[in-house]
C-alpha positions in Angstrom: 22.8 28.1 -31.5 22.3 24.6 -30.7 22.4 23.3 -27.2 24.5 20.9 -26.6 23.0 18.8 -23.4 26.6 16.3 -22.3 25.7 13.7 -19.1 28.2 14.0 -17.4 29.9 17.5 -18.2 26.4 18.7 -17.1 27.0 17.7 -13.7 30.3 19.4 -13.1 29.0 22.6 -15.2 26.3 23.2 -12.9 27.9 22.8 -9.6 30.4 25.2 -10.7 27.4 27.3 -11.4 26.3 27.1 -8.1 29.5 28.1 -6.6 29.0 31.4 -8.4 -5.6 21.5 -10.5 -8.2 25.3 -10.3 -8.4 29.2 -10.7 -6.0 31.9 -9.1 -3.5 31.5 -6.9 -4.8 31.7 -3.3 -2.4 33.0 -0.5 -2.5 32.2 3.3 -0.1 33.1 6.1 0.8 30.2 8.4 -0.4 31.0 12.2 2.2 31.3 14.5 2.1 30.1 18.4 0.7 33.0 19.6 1.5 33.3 23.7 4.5 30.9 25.3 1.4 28.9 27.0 0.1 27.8 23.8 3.3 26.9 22.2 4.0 24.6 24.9 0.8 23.0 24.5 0.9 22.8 20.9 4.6 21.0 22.1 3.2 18.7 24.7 0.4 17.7 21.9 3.5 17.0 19.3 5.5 14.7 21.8 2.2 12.9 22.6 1.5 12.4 19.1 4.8 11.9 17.7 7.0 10.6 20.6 11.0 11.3 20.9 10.6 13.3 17.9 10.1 16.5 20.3 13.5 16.0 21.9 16.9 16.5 20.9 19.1 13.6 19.6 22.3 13.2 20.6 23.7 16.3 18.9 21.3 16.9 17.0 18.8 20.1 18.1 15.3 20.7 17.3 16.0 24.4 18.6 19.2 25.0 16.5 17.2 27.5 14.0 15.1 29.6 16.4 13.8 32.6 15.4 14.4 31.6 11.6 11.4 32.1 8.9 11.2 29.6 6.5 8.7 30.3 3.4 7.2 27.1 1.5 5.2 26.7 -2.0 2.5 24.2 -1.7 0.5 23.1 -4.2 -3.5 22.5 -3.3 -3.5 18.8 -2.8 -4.4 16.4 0.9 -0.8 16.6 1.3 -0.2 19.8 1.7 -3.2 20.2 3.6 -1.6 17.8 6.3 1.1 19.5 6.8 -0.5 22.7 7.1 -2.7 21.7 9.9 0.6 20.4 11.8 2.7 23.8 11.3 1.8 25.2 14.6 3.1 22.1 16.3 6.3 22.8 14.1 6.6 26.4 15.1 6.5 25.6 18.5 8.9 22.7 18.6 11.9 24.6 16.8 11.0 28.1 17.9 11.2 28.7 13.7 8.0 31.0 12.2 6.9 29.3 8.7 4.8 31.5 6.2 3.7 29.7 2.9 1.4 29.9 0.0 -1.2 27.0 -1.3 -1.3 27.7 -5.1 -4.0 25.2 -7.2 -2.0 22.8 -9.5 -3.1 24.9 -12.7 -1.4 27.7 -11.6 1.4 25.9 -9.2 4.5 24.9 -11.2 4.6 28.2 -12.6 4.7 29.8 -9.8 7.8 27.5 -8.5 9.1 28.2 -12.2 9.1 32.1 -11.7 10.6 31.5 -7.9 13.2 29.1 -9.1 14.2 30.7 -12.2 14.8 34.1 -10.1 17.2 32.9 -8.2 16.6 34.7 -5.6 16.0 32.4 -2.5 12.7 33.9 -2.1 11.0 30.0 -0.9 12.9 27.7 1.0 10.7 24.4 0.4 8.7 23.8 -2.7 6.5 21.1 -3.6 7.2 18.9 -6.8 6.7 16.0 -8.7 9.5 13.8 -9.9 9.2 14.9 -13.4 10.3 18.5 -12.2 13.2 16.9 -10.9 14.4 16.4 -14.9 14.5 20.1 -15.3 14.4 21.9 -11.9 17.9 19.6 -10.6 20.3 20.0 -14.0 19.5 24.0 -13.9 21.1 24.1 -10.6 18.0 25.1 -8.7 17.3 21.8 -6.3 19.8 21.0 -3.3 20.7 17.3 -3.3 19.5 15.9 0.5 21.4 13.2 0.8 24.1 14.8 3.0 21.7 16.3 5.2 20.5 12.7 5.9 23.9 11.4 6.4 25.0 14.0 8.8 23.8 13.2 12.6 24.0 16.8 13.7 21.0 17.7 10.8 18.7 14.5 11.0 17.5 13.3 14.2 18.1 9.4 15.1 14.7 8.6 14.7 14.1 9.7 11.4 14.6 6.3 9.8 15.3 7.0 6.0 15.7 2.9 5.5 11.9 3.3 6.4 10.7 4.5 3.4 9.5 2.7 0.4 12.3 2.1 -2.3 10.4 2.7 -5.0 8.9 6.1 -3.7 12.3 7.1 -3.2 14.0 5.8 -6.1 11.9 7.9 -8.1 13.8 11.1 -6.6 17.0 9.6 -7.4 18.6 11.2 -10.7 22.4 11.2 -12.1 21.3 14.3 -14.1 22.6 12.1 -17.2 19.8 12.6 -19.7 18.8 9.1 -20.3 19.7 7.4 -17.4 16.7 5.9 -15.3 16.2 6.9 -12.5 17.1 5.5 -9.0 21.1 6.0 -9.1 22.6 9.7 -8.0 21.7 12.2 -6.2 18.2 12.1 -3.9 16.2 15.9 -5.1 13.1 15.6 -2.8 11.9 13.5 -0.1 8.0 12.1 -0.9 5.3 13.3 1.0 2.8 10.3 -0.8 3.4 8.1 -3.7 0.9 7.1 -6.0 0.4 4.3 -8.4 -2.1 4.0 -11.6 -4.9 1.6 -11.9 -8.6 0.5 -12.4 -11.2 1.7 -9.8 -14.7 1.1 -10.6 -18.0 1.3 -8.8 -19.6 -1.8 -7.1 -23.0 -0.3 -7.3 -23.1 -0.2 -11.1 -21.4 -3.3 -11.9 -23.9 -5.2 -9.6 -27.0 -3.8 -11.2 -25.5 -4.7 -14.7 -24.2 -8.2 -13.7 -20.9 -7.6 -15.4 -17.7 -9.0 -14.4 -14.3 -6.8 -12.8 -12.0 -6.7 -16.2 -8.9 -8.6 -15.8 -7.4 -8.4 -19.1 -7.4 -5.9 -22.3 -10.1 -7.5 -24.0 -12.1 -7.7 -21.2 -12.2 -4.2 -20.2 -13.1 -2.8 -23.5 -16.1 -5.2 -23.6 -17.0 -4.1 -20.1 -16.6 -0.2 -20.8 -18.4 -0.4 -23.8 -20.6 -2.5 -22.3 -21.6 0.2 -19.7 -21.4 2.8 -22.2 -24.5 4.8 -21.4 -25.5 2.8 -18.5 -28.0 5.0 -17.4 -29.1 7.2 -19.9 -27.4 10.1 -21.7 -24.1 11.6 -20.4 -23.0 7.8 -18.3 -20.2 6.5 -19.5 -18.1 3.2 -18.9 -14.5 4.7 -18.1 -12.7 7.7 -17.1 -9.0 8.9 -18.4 -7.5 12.2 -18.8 -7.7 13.8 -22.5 -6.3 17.6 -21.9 -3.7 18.7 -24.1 -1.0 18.5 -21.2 2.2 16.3 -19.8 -0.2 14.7 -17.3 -2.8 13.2 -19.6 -0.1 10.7 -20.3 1.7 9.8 -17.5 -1.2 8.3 -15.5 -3.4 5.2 -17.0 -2.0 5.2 -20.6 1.9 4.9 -19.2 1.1 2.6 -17.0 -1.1 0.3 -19.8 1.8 1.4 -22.4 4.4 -0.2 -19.9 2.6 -2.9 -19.2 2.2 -3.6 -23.2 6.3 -3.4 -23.5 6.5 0.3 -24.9 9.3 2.6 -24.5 9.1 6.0 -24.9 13.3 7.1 -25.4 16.3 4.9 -25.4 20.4 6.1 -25.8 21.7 4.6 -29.0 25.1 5.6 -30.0 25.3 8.1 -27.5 22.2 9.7 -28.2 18.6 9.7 -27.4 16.1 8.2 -29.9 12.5 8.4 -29.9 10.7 5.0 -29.9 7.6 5.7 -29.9 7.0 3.9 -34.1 7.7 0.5 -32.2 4.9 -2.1 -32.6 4.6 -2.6 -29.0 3.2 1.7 -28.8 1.7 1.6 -32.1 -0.6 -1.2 -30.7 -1.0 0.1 -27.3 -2.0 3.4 -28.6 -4.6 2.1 -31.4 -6.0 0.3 -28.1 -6.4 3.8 -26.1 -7.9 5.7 -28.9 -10.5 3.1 -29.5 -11.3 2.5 -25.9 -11.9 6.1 -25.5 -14.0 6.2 -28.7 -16.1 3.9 -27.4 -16.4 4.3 -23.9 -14.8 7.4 -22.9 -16.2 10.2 -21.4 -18.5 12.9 -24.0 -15.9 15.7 -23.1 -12.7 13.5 -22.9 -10.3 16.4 -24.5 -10.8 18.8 -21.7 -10.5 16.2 -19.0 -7.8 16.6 -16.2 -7.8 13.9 -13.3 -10.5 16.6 -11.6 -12.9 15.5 -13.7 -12.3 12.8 -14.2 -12.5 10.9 -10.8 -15.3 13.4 -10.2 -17.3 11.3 -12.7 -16.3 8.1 -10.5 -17.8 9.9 -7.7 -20.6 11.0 -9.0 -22.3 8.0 -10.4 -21.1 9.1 -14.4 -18.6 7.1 -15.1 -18.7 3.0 -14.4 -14.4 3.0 -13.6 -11.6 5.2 -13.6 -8.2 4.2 -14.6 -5.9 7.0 -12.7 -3.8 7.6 -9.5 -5.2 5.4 -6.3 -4.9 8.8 -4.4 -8.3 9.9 -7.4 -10.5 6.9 -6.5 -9.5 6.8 -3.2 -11.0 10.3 -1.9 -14.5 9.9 -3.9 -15.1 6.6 -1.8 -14.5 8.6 1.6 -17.6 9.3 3.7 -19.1 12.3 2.3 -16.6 12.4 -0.2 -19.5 12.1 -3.3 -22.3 10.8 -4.2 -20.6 6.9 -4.7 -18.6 7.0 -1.4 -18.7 3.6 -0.4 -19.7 2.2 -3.4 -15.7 2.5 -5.3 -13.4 -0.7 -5.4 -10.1 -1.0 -6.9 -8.5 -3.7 -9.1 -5.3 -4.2 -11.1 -3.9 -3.0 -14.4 -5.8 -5.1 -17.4 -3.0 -7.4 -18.9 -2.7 -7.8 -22.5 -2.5 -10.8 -24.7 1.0 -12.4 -23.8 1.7 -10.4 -20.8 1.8 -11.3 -17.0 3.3 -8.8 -15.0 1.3 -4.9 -14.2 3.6 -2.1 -14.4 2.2 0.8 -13.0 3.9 4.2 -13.5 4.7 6.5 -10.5 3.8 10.0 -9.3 5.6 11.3 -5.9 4.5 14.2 -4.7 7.6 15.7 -2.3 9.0 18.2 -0.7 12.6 19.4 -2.1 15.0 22.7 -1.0 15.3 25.5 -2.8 19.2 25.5 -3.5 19.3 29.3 -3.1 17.5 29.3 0.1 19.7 31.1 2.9 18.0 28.8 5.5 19.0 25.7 4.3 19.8 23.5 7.4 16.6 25.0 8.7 14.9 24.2 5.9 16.0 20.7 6.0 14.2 20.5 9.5 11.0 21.5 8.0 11.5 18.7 5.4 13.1 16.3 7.3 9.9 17.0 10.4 7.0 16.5 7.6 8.6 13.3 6.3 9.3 11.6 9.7 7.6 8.7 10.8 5.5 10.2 13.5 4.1 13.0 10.9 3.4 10.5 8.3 1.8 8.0 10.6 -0.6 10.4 11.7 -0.8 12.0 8.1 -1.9 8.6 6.6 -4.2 7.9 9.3 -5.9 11.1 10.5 -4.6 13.5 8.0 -6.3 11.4 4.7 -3.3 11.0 2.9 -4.0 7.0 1.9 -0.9 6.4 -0.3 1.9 6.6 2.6 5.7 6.5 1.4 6.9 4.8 4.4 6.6 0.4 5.3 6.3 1.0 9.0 3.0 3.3 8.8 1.5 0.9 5.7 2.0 -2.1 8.5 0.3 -0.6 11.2 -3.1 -1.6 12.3 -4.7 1.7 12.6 -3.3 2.6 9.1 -4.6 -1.2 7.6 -8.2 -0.6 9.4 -8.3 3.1 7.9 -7.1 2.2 4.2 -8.1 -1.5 4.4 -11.9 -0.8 4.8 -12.0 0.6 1.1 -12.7 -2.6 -0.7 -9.7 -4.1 -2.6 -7.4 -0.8 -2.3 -4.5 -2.2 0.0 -4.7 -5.5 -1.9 -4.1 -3.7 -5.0 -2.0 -1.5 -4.2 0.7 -4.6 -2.7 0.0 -6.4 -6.1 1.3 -3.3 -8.2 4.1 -2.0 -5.7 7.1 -4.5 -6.3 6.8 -3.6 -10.2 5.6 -0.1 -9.6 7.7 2.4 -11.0 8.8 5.8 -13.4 8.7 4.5 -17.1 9.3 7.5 -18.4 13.1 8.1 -19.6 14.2 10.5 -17.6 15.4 13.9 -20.2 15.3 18.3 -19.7 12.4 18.1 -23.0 10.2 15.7 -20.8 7.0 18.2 -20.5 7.4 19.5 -24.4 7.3 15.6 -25.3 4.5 14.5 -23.4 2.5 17.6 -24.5 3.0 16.8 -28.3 2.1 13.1 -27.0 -1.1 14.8 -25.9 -1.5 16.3 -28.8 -1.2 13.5 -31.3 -3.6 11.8 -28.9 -6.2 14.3 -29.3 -5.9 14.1 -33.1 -6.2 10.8 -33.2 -9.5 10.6 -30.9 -11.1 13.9 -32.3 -10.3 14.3 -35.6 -9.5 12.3 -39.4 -6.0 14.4 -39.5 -4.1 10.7 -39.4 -5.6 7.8 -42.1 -4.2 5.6 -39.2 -2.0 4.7 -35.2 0.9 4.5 -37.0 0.8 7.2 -39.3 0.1 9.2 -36.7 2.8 7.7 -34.1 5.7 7.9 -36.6 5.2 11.2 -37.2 5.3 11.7 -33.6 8.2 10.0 -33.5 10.0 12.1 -35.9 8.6 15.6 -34.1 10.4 14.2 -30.8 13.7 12.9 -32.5 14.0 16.8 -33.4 12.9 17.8 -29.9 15.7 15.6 -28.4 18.5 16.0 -30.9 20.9 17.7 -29.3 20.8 15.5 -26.3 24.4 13.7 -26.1 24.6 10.8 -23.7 28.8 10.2 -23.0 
């Protein structure tokens, strides 16, 4: 039987509904404050650190959930590991007691998928990308958190949602209309970090080789090819993903394919259609196989963003074109071999074009909309995402790509990020065009995979004579991927 996918019917459906990257996964039980004397230091510490956020507001109560256990999904990443760190100062401010799990990304989302999918209310907060957003929020399994903002007695005064970045939250904005972009409906997750695409690339190497930062298309295939091999066997000039996944696309190339004027879906006569056969992604494409052809890394098909920034850091690869977040942790002290060494620059422009488009990742915390513990759940989001967590977060707690203006204006914040050469600069330069170019659909991951896919086949093997052989046929697998999406 077909499924039949209708805007906004979906909507209404599903809230009637509701009325009715690593190995294995790797477990650990949150501490708790052990004695009353260290939960009132661990307190004391919070206030210091985080000011009125350890008192009640008006009528709002950090205490109002006490004795509650919340359980949380993280995926391994520097976010999670920030808020793990700060969960005893949680504990002792509400009185709640928070077990989790920290899952690596391989293994993550289908873990969420099996704790989602159940039903159940087993976790309270998850972790999640945007993208999830697409399938998780239509199936009824997300809580929209906008009324929790809005209601005084659930969000403390100080909490300051106008604070954070539009963009960063506009991605977690859906209508659930397949189709529609996002940054209109309901808000799905709050971010923990936001990050955008571009070119990093290491100072070292491109001094020794006298060769100039790329600043258009042409320029950086002459420079990667340039460096091809710049020290021997197994160098290489640049670094993209190549596995046969969702994410090998949604980094560097959607951000270069935006930038070109490609579109990957758009609604005509009430339907979605696959435009992937346009000129504009038949050209960017073409451009992508060949640069990886001649300056891409020996392995490129197996690559994730792991290995990938791992080559930036270890002297292997000349530049990277991924998330800021990749770059940004290899050029930490002690972070690798090259830390120190990494700078960042914009998006390459092509012929004709003047403005960068980088595409978005958010990594974010969203509610389970099973959980039974949903207002104290909210507390646990709402106390990771305030301004006093995420200023010490993106300061001491190494998470560089903050969602929030007032901790990017700070000094400490400037003098932390701001001492890796060219990042904050780059970073402002892509921001006010920086967003999600994907079109937001429920067949977003089994597109992008057969993207992949064609991707591979066109770097790796002679299975296409040419780009556009190979990207109208793509086009035609997705039209029947998406066909029974009706837009009304």
């Amino acid at each position: 039987m077909k499924k039949k996918i209708i805007g906004i019917v979906l909507v209404g459906v599903m809230a009637a509904s509701l009325a009715a990257c690593g190995g294995g996964s790797k477990e650990t039980q949150a501490p708790a404050a052990e004695t009353e004397a260290a939960g009132s230091e661990a307190a004391a510490e919070t206030e210091a650190a985080g000011g009125d956020a350890a008192e009640a507001t008006g009528d709002f109560n950090w205490k109002a959930y006490e004795g509650t256990t919340l359980h949380i999904l993280f995926n391994e990443h520097t976010y999670s590991k920030a808020v793990i760190e700060k969960i005893p100062d949680f504990e002792a401010l509400t009185g709640m007691t928070v077990e989790y799990s920290s899952t690596p990304e391989s293994n993550y989302f289908d873990k969420v998928n099996t704790s989602l999918s159940s039903r159940s209310g087993d976790s309270d907060v998850f972790m999640t990308g945007a993208y999830q957003v697409w399938e998780y929020a239509p199936a009824g399994y997300m809580e929209d958190l906008q009324p929790y903002i809005d209601d005084p007695t659930k969000t403390a005064a100080d909490y300051n949602f106008d604070d954070f970045i539009p963009a960063a939250i506009d991605s977690l904005r859906w209508d659930m209309v397949p189709g529609h972009p996002v940054g209109e409906g309901s808000l799905w997750a709050i971010p923990m970090g936001w990050e955008l695409n571009t070119v990093a690339y290491n100072k070292r190497i491109f001094e020794e080789k006298n060769v100039e930062i790329p600043k258009t298309t042409d320029d950086l295939m002459n420079v990667a090819t340039s460096l091809n091999e710049f020290d021997g066997s197994g160098t290489y000039g640049i670094a993209v993903r190549g596995s046969r996944e969702w994410a090998t696309i949604h980094p560097g190339y959607m951000s270069l394919f935006a930038t070109w004027g490609g579109q990957d879906f758009a609604i005509e006569d009430g339907k979605l259609v696959c435009k992937l056969d346009s000129p504009e992604a038949i050209a960017m494409t073409d451009y992508w196989v060949n640069l990886i052809k001649a300056a891409g890394p020996p392995q490129w098909s197996t690559y994730t963003w792991y290995q990938a920034s791992a080559d930036l850091g270890a002297g292997k690869a000349a530049m990277l074109f991924d998330a800021t977040s990749a770059a940004y942790f290899q050029n930490v002290e002690g972070g690798s071999a090259e830390s120190g060494n990494i700078a960042w620059t914009g998006i390459p422009l092509p012929e004709g074009k003047d403005t960068m488009k980088s595409n978005v990742w958010v990594w974010s915390l969203a509610m389970n909309a099973f959980s039974q513990n949903k207002d104290a759940a909210w507390y646990f989001i709402q106390y990771f995402t305030s301004p006093e967590f995420m200023q010490w977060s993106g300061t001491e707690g190494s998470c560089a790509d903050t969602p929030r203006q007032s901790v990017m204006d700070s000094d400490e914040y400037k003098a932390i990020a701001g001492s890796a050469d060219n990042y904050l600069e780059t970073f402002a330069q892509l921001a006010p065009n920086a967003s999600i170019f994907f079109t937001p659909q429920p067949y977003f991951f089994e597109c992008t995979t057969t993207w992949a896919e064609t991707l591979q086949d066109l770097v790796t093997s002679d299975k296409y004579s040419s780009t556009e052989e190979a990207m109208k046929q793509l086009k035609a697998n997705l039209d029947k991927v998406v066909q029974d999406i009706e837009v009304e």
